[in-house]
FIKOLZA-1660 file (N, C-alpha, C; in steps of 0.1 Angstrom, whole numbers, plus 5000, padded with zeros to 4 digits):
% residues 188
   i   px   py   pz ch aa at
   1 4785 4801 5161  A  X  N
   1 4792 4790 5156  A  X CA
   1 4806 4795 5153  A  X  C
   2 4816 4787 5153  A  X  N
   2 4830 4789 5146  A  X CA
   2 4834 4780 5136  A  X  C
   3 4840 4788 5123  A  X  N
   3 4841 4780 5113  A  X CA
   3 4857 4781 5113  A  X  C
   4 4857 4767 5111  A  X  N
   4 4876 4761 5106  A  X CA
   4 4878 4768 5096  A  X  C
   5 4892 4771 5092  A  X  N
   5 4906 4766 5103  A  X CA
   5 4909 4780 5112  A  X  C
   6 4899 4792 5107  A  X  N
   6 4905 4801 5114  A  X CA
   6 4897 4803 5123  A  X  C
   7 4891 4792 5123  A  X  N
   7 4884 4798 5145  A  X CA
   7 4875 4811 5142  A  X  C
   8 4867 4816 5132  A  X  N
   8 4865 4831 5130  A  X CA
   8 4844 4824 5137  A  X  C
   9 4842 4833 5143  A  X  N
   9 4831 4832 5151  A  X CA
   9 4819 4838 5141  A  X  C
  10 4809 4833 5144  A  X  N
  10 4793 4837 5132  A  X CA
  10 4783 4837 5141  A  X  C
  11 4773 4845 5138  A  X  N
  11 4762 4844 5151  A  X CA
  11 4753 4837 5134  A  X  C
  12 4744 4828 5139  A  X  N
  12 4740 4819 5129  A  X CA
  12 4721 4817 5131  A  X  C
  13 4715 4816 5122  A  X  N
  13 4697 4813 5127  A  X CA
  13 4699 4799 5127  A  X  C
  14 4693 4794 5137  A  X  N
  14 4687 4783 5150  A  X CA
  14 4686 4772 5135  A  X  C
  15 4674 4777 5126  A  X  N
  15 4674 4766 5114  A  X CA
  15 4687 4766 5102  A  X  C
  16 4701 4780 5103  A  X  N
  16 4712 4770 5096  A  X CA
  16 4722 4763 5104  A  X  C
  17 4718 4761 5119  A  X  N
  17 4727 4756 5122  A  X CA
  17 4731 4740 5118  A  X  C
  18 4719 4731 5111  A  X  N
  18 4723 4716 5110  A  X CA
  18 4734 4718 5095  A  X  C
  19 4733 4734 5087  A  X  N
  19 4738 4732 5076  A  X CA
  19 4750 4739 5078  A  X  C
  20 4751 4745 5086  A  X  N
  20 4768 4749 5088  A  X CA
  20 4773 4737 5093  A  X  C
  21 4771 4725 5102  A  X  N
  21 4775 4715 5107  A  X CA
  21 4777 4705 5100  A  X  C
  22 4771 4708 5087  A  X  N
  22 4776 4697 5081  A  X CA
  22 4785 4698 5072  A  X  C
  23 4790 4711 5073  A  X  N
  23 4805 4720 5066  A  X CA
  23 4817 4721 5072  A  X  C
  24 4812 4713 5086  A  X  N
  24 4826 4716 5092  A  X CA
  24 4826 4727 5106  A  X  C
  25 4814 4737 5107  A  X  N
  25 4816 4743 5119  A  X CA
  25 4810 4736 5129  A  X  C
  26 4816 4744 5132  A  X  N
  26 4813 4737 5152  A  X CA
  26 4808 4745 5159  A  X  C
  27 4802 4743 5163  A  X  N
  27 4787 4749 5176  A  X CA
  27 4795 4751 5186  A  X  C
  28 4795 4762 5197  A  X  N
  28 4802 4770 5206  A  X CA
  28 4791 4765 5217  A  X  C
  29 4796 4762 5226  A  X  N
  29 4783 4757 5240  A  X CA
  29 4784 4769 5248  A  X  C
  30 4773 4770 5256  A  X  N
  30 4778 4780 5271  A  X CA
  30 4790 4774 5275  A  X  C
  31 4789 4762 5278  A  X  N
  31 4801 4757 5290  A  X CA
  31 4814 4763 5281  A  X  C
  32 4815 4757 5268  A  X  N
  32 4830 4762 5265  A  X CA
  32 4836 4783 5267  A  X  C
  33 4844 4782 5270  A  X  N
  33 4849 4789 5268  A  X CA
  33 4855 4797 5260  A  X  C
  34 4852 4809 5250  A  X  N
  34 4849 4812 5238  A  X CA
  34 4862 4810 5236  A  X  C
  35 4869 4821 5243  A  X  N
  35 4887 4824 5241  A  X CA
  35 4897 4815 5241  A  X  C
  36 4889 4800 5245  A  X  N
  36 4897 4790 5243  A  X CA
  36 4893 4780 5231  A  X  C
  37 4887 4786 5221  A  X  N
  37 4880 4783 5208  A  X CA
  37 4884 4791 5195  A  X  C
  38 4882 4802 5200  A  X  N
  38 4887 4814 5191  A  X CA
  38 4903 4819 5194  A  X  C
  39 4912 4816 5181  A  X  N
  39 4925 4821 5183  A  X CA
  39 4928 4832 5173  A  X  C
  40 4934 4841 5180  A  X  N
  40 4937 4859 5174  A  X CA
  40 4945 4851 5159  A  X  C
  41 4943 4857 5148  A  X  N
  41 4946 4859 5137  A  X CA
  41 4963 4867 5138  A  X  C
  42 4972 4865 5140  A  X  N
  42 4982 4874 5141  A  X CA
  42 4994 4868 5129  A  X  C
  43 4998 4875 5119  A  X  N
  43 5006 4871 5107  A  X CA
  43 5019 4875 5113  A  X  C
  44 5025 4865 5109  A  X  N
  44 5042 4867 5114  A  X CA
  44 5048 4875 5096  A  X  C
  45 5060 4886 5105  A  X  N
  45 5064 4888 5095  A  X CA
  45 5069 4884 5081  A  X  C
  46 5064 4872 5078  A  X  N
  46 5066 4865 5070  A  X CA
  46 5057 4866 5060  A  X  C
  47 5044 4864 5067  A  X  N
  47 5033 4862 5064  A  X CA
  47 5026 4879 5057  A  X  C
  48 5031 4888 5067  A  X  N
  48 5022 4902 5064  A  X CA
  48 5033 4913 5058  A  X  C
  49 5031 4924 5053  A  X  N
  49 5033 4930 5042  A  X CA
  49 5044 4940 5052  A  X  C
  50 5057 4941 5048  A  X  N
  50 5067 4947 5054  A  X CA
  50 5075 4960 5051  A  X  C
  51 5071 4958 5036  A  X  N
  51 5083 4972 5027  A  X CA
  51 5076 4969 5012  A  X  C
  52 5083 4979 5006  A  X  N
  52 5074 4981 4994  A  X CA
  52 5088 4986 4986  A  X  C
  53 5092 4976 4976  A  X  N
  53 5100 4978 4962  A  X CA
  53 5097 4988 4954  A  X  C
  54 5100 4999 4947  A  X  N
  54 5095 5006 4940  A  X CA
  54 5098 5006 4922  A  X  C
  55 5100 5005 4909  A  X  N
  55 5108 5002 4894  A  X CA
  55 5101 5012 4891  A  X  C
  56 5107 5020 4887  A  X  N
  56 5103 5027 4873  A  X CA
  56 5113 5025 4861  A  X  C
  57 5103 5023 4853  A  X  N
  57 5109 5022 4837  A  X CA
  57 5102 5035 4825  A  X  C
  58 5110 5040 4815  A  X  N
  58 5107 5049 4811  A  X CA
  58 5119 5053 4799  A  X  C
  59 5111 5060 4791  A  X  N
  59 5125 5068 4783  A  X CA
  59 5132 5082 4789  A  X  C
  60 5127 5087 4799  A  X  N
  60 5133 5096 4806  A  X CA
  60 5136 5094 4820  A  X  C
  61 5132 5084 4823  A  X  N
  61 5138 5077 4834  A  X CA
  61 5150 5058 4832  A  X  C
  62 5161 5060 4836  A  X  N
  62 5168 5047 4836  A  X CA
  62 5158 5039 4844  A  X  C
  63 5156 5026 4840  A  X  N
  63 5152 5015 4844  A  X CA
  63 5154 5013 4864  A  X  C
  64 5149 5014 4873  A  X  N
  64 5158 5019 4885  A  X CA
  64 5144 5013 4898  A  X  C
  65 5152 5003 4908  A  X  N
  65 5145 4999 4919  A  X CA
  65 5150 5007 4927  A  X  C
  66 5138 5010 4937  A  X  N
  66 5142 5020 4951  A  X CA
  66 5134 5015 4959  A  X  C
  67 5141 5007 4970  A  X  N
  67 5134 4999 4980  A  X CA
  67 5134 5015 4996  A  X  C
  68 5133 5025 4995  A  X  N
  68 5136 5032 5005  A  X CA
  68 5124 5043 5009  A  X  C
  69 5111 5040 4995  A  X  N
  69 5100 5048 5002  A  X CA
  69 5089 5042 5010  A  X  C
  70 5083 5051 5023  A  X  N
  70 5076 5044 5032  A  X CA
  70 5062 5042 5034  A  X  C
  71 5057 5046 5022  A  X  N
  71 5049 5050 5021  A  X CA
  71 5042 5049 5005  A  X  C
  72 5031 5041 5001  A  X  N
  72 5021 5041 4990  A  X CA
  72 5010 5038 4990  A  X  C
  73 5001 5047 4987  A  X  N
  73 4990 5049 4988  A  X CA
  73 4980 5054 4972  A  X  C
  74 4973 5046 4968  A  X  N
  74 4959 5051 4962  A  X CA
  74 4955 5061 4962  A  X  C
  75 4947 5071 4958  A  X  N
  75 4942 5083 4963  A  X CA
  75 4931 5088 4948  A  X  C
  76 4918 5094 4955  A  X  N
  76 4911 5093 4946  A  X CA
  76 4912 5108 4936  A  X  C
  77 4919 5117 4945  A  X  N
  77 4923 5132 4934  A  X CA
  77 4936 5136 4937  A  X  C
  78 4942 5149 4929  A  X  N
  78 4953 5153 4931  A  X CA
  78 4957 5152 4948  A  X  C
  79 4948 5165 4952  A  X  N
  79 4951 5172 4961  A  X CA
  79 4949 5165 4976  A  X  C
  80 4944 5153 4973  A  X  N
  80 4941 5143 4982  A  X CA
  80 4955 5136 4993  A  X  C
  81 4954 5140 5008  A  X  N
  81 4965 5130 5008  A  X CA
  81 4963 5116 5014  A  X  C
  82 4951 5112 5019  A  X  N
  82 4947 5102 5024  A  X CA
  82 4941 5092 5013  A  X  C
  83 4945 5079 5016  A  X  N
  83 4943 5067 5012  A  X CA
  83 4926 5069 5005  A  X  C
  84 4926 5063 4994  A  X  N
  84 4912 5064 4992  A  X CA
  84 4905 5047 4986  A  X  C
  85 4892 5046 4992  A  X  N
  85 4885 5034 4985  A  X CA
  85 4872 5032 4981  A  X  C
  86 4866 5035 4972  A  X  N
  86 4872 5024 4962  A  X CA
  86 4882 5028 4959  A  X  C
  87 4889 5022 4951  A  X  N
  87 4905 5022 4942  A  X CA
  87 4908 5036 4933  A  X  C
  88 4898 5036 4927  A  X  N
  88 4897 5045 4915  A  X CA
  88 4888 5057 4924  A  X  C
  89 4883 5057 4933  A  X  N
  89 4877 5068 4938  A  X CA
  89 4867 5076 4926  A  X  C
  90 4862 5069 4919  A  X  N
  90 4853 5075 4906  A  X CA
  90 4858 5078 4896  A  X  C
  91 4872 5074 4893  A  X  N
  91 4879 5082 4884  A  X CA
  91 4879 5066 4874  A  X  C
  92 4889 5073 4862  A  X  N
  92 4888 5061 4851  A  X CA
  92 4904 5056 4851  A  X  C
  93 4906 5067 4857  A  X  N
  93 4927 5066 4850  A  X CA
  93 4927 5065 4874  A  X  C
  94 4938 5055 4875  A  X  N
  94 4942 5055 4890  A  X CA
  94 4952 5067 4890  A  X  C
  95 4953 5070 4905  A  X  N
  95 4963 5077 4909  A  X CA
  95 4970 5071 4921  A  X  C
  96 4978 5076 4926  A  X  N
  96 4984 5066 4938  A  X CA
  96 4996 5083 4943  A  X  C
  97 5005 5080 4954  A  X  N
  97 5016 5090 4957  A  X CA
  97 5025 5079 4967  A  X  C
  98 5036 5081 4968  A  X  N
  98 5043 5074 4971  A  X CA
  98 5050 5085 4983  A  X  C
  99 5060 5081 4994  A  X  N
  99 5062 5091 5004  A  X CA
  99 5078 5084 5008  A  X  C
 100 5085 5094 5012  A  X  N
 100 5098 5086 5016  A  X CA
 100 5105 5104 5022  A  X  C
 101 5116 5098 5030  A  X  N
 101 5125 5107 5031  A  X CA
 101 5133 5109 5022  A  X  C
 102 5136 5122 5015  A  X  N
 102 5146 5125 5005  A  X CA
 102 5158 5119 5010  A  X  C
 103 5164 5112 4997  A  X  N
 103 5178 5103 4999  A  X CA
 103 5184 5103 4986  A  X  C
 104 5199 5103 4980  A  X  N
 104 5202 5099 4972  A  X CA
 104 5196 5086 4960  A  X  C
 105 5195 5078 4965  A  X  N
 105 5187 5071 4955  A  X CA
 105 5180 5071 4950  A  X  C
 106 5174 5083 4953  A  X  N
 106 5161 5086 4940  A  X CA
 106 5164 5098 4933  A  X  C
 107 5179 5097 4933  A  X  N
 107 5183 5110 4920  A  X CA
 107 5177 5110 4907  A  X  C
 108 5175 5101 4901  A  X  N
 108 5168 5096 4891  A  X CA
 108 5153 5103 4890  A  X  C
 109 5146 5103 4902  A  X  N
 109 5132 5106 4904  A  X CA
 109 5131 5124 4901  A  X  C
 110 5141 5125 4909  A  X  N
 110 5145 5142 4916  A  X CA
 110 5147 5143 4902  A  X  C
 111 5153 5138 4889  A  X  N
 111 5157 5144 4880  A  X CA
 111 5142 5147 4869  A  X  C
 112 5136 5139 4869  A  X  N
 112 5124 5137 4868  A  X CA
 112 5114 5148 4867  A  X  C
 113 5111 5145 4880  A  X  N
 113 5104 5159 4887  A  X CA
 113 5107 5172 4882  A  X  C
 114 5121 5177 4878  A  X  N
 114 5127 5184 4876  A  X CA
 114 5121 5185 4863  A  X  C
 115 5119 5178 4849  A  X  N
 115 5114 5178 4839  A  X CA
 115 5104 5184 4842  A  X  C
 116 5094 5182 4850  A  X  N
 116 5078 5186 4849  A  X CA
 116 5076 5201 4853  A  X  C
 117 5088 5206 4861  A  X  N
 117 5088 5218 4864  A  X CA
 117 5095 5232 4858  A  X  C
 118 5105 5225 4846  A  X  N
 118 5110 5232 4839  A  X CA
 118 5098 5237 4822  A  X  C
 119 5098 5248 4821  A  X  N
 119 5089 5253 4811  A  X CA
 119 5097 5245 4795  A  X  C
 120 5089 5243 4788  A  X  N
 120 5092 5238 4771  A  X CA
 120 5100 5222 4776  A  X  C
 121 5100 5212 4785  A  X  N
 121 5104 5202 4788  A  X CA
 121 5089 5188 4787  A  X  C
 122 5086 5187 4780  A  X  N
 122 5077 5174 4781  A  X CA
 122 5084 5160 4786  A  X  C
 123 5082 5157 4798  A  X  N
 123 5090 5143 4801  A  X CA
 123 5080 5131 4789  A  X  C
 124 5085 5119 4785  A  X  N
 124 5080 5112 4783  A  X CA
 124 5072 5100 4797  A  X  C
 125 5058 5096 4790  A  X  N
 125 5053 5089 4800  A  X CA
 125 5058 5078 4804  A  X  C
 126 5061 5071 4817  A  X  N
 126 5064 5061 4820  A  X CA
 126 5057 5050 4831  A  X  C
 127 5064 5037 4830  A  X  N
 127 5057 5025 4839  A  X CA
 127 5062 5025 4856  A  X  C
 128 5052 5022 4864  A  X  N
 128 5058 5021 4877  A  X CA
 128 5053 5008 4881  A  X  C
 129 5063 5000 4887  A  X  N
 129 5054 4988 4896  A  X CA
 129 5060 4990 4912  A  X  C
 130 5051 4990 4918  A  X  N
 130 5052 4989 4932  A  X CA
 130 5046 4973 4937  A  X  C
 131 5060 4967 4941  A  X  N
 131 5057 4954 4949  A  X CA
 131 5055 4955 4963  A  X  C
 132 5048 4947 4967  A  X  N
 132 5044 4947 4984  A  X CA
 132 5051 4934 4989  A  X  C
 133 5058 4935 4999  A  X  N
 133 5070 4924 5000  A  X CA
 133 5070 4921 5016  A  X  C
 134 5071 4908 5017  A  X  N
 134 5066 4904 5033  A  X CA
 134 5082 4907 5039  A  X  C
 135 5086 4899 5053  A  X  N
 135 5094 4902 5057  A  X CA
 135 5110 4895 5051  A  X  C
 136 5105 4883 5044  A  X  N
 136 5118 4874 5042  A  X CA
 136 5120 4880 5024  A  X  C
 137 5115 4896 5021  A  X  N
 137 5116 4898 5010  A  X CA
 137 5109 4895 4999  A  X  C
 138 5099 4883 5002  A  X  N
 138 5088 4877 4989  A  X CA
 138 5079 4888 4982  A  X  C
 139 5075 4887 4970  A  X  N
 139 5069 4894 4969  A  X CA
 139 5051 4888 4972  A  X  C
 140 5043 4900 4976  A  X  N
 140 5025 4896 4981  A  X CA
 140 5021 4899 4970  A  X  C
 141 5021 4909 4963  A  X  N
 141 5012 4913 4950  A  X CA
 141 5019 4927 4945  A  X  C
 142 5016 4927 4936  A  X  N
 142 5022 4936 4930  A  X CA
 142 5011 4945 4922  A  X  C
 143 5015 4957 4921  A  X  N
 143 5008 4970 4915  A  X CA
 143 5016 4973 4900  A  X  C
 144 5010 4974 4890  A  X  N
 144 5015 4977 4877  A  X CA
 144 5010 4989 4870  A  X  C
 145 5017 5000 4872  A  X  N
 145 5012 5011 4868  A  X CA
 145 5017 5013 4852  A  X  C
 146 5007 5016 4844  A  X  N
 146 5013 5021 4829  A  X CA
 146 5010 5033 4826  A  X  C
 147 5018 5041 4816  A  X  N
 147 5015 5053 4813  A  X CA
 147 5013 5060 4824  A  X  C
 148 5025 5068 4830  A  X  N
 148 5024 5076 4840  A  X CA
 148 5029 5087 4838  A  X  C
 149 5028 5102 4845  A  X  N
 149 5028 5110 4851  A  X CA
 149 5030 5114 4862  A  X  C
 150 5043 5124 4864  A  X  N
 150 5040 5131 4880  A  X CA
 150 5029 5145 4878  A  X  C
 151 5020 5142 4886  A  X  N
 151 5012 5155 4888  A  X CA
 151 5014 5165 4897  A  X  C
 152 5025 5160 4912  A  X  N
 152 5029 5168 4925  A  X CA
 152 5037 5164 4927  A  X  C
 153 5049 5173 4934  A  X  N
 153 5058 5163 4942  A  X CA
 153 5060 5180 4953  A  X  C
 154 5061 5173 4966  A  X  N
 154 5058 5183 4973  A  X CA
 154 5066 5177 4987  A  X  C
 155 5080 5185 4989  A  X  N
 155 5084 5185 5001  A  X CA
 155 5079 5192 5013  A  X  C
 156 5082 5185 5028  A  X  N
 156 5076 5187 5037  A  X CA
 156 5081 5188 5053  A  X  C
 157 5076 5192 5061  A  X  N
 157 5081 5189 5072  A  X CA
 157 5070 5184 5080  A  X  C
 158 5074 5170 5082  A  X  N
 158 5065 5163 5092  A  X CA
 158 5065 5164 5106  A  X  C
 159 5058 5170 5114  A  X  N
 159 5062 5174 5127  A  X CA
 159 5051 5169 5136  A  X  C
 160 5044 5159 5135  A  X  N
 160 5034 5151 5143  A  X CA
 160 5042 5146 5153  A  X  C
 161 5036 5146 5165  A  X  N
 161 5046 5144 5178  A  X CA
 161 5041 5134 5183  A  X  C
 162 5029 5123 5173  A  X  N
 162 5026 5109 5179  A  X CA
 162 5032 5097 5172  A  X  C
 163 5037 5102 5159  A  X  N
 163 5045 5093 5153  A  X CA
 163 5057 5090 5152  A  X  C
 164 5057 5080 5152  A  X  N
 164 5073 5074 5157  A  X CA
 164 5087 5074 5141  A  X  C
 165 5094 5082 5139  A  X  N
 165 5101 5088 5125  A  X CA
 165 5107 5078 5123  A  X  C
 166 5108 5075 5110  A  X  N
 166 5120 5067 5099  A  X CA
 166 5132 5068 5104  A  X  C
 167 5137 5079 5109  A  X  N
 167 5145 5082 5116  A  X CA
 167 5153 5080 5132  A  X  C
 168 5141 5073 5137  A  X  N
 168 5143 5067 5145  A  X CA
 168 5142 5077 5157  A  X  C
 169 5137 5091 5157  A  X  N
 169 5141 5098 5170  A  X CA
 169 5129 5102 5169  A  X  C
 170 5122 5109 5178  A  X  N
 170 5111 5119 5185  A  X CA
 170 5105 5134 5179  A  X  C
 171 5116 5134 5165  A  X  N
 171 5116 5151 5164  A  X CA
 171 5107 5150 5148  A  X  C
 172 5109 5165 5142  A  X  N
 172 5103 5165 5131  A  X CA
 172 5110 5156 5120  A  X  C
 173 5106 5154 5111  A  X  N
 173 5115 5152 5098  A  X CA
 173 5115 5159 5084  A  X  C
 174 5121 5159 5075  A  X  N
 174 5113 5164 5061  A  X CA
 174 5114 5150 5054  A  X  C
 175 5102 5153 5051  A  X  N
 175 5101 5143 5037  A  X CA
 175 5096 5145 5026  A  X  C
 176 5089 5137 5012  A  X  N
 176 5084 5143 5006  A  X CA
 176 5075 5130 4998  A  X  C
 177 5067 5137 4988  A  X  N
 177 5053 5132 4987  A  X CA
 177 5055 5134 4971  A  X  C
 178 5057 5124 4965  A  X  N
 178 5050 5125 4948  A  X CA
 178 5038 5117 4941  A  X  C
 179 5030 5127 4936  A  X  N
 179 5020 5121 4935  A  X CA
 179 5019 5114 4918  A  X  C
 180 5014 5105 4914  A  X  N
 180 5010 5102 4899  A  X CA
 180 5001 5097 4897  A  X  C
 181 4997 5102 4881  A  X  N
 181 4985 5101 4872  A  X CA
 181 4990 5090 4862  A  X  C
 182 4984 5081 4863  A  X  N
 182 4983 5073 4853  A  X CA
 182 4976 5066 4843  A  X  C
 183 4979 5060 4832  A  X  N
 183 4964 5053 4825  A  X CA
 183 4961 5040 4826  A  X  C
 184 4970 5035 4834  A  X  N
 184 4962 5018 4836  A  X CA
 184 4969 5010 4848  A  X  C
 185 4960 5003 4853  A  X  N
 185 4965 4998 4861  A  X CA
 185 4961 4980 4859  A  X  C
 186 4975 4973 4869  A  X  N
 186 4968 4957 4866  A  X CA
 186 4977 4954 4878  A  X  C
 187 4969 4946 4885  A  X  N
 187 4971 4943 4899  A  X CA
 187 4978 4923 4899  A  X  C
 188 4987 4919 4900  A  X  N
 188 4990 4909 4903  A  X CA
 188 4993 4902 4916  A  X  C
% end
């Protein structure tokens, strides 16, 4: 059967088909032709998730948006660099790591960082929200991190020869990876 408005296809038992019918799906015949029933799901940039806003607020960090990292991801432990799900990966407090090429605008971050690696320096904890933002800029939902921590920040050279660089050429790049620990999260 295919159920409106997205055409999405169900293989259905023989006795629910009078009760899906009377919801609105429509029964697929031999004679029709599936592919001219079923239409591909494809989100215009408008629609699907394009760049990712970054705010940190804090008392050791100035209040500061940085729309230039490429990269945010969940992750269920420190040392993790891949995406993890469930959310929390077992844990109670989220973690996440954010990825970008080193650039001036995140002097602020780099200064940061710098706190956590200098001995007798306790940075104070701070808030992060990362917005997910389609193409005409809107925001999709937003991530609200409270009470944070950097746990890693670790520069790199990316030299995978199937991915296509930020940079727009064929070759290695360096980038870098900071990861954070925090105590709450609330998803909007």
């Amino acid at each position: 059967m295919v159920r409106p408005p997205l055409n999405n296809t169900a293989c259905v038992k023989t006795n629910h088909v009078y009760y899906m019918t009377q919801r609105g799906w429509n029964t697929a015949t031999t004679n029709q032709n599936l592919s001219n029933v079923i239409k591909p799901i494809i989100p215009t940039d408008d629609e699907r998730a394009m760049s990712i806003s970054v705010t940190f607020q804090g008392a050791d960090i100035p209040t500061q948006t940085i729309n230039t990292f490429s990269n945010f991801a969940p992750i269920s432990q420190d040392s993790s660099t891949t995406p993890s799900y469930p959310l929390l990966g077992g844990r109670t407090t989220p973690l996440f790591y954010l990825e970008s090429l080193p650039s001036k605008d995140k002097m602020a971050l780099y200064h940061l960082v710098s706190m956590y690696v200098n001995p007798g320096v306790k940075p104070e904890l701070f808030d992060v929200q990362v917005a997910v933002l389609n193409g005409n800029k809107s925001t999709l939902h937003t991530w609200n991190f409270g009470k944070c921590q950097i746990t890693n920040y670790e520069p790199y050279l990316d030299e995978a020869a199937l991915n296509y660089k930020f940079h727009l050429k064929w070759q290695a790049e360096i980038k870098d990876r900071t990861t954070f620990h925090c105590s709450g999260l609330n998803l909007d």
